[in-house]
C-alpha positions as CSV (number, residue, x, y, z in Angstrom):
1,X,-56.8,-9.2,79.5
2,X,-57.5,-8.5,83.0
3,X,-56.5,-4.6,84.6
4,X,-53.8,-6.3,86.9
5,X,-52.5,-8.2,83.9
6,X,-52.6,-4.9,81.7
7,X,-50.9,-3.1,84.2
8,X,-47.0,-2.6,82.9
9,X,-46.5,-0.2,86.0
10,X,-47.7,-3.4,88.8
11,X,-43.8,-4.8,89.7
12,X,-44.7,-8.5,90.8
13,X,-43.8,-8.9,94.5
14,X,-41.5,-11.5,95.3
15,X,-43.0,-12.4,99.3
16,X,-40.9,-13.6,101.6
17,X,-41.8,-17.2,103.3
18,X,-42.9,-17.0,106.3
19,X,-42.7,-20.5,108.2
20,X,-45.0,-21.6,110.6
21,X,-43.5,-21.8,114.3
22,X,-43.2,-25.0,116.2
23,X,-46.0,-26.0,118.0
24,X,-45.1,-26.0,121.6
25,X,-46.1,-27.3,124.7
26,X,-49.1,-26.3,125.5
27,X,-47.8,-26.7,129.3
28,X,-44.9,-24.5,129.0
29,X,-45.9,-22.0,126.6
30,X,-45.6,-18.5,127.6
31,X,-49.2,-16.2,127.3
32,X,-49.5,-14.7,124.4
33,X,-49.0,-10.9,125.5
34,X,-51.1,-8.3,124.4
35,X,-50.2,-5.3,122.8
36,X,-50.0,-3.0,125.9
37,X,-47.2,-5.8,127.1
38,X,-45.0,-5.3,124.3
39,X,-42.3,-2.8,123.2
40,X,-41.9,-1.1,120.1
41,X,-39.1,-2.4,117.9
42,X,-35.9,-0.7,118.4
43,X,-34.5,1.8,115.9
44,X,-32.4,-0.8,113.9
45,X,-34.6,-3.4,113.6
46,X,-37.0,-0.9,111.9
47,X,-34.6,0.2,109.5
48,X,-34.1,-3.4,108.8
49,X,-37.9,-4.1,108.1
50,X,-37.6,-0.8,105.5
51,X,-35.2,-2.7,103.6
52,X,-37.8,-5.7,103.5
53,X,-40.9,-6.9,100.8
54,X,-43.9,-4.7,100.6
55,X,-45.6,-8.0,102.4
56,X,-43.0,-8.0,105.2
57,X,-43.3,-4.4,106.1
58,X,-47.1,-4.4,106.1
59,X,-47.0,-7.2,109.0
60,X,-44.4,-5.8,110.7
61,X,-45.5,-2.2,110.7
62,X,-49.2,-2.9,111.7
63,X,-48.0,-5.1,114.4
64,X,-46.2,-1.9,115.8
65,X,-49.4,0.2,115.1
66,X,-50.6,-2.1,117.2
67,X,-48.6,-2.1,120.0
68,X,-48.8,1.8,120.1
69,X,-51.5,3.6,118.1
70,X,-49.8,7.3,118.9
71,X,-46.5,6.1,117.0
72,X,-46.3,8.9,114.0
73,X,-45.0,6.2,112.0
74,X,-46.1,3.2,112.4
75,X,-49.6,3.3,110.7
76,X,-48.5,5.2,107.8
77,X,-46.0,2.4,106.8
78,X,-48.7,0.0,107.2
79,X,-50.9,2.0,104.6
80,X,-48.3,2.9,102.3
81,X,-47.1,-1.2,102.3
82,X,-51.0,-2.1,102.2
83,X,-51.5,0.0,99.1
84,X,-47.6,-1.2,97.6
85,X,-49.7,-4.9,97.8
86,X,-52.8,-3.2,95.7
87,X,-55.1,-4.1,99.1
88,X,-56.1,-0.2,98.4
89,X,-59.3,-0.6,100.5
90,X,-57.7,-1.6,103.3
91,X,-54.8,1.1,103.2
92,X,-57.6,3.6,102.9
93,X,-58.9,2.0,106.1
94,X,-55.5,1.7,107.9
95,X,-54.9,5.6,107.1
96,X,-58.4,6.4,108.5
97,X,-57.7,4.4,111.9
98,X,-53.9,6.6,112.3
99,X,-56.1,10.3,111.5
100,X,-58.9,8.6,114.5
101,X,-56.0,8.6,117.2
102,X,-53.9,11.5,115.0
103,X,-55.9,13.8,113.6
104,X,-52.9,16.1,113.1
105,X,-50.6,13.6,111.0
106,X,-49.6,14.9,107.8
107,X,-48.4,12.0,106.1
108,X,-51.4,9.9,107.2
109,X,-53.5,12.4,105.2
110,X,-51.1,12.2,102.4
111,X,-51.9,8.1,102.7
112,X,-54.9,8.4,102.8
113,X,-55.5,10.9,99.4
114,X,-52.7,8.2,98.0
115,X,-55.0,5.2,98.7
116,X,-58.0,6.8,97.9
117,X,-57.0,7.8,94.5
118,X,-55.5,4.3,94.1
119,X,-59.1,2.7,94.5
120,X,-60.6,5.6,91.8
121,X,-62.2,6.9,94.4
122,X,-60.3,9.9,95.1
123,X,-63.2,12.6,96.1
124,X,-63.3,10.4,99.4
125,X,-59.5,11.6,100.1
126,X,-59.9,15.1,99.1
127,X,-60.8,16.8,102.3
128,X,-57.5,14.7,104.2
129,X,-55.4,16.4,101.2
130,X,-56.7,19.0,101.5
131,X,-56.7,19.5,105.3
132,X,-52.5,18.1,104.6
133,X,-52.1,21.0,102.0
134,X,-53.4,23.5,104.6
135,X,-50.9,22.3,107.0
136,X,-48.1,22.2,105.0
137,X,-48.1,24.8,102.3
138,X,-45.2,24.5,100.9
139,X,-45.2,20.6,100.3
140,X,-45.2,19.7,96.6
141,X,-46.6,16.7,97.6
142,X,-50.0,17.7,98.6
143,X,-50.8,19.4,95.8
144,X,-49.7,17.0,93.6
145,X,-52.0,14.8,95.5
146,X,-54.7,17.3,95.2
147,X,-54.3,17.4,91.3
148,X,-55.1,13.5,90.9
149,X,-57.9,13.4,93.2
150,X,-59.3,16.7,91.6
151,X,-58.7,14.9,88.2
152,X,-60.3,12.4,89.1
153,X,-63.5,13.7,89.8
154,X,-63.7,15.8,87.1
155,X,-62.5,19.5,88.3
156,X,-59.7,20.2,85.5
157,X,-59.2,23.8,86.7
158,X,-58.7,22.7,90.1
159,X,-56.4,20.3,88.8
160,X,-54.0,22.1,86.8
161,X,-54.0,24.6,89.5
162,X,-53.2,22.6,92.1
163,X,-50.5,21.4,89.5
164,X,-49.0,24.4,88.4
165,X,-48.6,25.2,92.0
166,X,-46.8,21.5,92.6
167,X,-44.3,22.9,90.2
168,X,-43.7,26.3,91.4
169,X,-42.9,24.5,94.4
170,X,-40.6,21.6,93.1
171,X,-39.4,22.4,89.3
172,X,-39.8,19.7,86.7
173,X,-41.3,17.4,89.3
174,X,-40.9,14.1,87.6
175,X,-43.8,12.9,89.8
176,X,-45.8,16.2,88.9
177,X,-44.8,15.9,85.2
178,X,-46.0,12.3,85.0
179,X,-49.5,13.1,86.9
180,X,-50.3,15.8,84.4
181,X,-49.4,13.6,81.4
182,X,-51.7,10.7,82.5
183,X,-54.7,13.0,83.0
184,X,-53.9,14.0,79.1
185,X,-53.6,10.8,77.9
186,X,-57.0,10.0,79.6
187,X,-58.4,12.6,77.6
188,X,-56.9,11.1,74.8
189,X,-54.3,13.9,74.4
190,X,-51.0,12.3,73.6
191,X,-49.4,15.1,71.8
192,X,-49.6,16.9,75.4
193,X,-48.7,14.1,77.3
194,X,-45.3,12.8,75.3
195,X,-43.5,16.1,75.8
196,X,-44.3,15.8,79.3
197,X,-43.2,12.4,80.1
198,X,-40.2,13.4,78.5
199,X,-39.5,16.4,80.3
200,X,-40.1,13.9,83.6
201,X,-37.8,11.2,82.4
202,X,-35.1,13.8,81.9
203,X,-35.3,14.6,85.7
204,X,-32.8,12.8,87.8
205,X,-35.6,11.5,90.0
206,X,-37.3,10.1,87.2
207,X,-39.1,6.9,89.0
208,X,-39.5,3.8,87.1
209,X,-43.1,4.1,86.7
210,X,-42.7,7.6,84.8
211,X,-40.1,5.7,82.3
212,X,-42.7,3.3,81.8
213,X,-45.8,6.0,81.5
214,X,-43.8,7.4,78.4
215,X,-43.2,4.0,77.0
216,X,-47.2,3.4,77.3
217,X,-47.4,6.7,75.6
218,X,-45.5,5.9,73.1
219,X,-46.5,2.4,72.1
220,X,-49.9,3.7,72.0
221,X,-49.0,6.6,69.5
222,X,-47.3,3.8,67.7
223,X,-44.0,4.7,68.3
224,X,-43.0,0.8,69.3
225,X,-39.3,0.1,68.4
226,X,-38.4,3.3,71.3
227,X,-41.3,1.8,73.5
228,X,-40.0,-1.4,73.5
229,X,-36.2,-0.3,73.9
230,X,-37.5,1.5,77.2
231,X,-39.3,-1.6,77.8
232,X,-36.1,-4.1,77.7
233,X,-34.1,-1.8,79.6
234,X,-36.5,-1.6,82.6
235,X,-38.4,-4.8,82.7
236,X,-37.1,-8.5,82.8
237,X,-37.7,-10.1,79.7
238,X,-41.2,-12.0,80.2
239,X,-42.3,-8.7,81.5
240,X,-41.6,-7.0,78.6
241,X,-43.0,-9.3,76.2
242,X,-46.1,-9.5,78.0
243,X,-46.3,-5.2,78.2
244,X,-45.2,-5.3,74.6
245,X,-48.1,-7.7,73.6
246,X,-50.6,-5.6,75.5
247,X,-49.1,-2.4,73.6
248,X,-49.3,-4.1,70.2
249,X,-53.1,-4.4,70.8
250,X,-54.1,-1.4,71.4
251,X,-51.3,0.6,69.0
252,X,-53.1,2.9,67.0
253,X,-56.4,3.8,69.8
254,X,-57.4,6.8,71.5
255,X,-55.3,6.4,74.2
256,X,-58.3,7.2,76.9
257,X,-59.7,3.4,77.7
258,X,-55.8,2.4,77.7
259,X,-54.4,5.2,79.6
260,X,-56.8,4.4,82.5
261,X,-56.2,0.5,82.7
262,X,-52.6,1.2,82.7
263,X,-52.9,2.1,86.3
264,X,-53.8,4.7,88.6
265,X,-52.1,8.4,88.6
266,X,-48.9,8.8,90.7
267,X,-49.5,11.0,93.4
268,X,-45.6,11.2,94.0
């Protein structure tokens, strides 16, 4: 079984169609304009696009990076979509270009640690994490980042430092929670990481991907009837079955192979 196919947390994307315009005239046909000739999209239409496929907003929102590389916003979307359609490379690279032109842009560092740690190769989006947890102190977010990427390349202290001070910040993170758990069960710790799945799907923000991290957990610590109920309740049918099958597998194993093809840390 493949790592995409193994992945229970990978929701399949449903992409919009996107037909082919007329050809026209080649007489009457307007120039294309270039991207200094165009406006941004108004207000509403963005919110519209929000509301959109992860497909859908990636086109839309590098088209406005496009048209104005200074808009706060624009770039960022296009990473965070890029990295929603597993292109992580390229949402790395799409980060990178907003921090060239925006050097000061929070959430484009944020992207950037997100994308990097995506592609396992988070020690590349450490010093953009870092630089975003220097700038905003107080955000839970950074250091959450921080404790995946640090994780990652093998700096437990700095981890659970930069995790413990995630959740000083924002108590019983569910995002935090879940992040900590994962780096267990890559260690092959599940009696550390079941409590604190737990703890994080008792949080109202619980995501779906932390509900599905403790069913992982526990289908791998053989606990299969509750991983499955979890399973049913979150997933369409053939989903679940094909999650369950994968789970039956591997039942029973150290948890570290399986916790790392289940998919990549949340960085929340």
């Amino acid at each position: 079984m493949s790592r995409t196919t193994a992945r229970i947390a990978t929701v399949a994307l449903l992409l919009a169609g996107i037909a082919a315009p007329a050809m026209a005239d080649p007489v009457v046909a307007p120039p294309v304009q270039s991207p200094v000739g165009r406006q941004p999209a108004t207000a509403e239409v963005r919110a519209a696009y929000e509301r959109t496929d992860a497909l859908s907003r990636q086109i839309f929102w590098t088209d406005q990076a496009d048209i104005n590389p200074m808009d706060p916003v624009a770039g960022v979307k296009a990473a965070q979509a890029l990295r929603e359609l597993a292109r992580f490379d390229q949402a790395a690279e799409m980060a990178s270009r907003v921090l060239v032109v925006q050097p000061a842009n929070v959430e484009a560092m944020l992207e950037l640690g997100r994308a990097h740690i995506a592609r396992g190769q988070a020690f590349y989006g450490i010093a953009a994490l870092e630089g975003a947890r220097d700038a905003r102190p107080a955000d839970w977010q950074a250091w959450s980042l921080l404790g995946a990427a640090y994780d990652q390349v093998r700096r437990p202290d700095d981890a659970r430092a930069a995790w413990a001070q995630a959740l000083a910040l924002s108590p019983e993170n569910p995002a935090v929670l879940s992040n900590m758990a994962m780096s267990a069960m890559t260690r092959g710790d599940a009696a550390t990481a079941e409590p604190l799945l737990r703890r994080a799907v008792a949080q109202p923000g619980a995501s779906l991907k932390v509900r599905l991290n403790l069913a992982m957990v526990l289908g791998l610590t053989g606990n299969l009837t509750e991983a499955e109920q979890m399973l049913r309740r979150d997933l369409p049918p053939e989903a679940a079955d094909r999650n369950l099958a994968w789970l039956r597998e591997r039942a029973g194993g150290t948890g570290v192979d399986q916790a790392r093809t289940w998919g990549s840390l949340q960085g929340g």
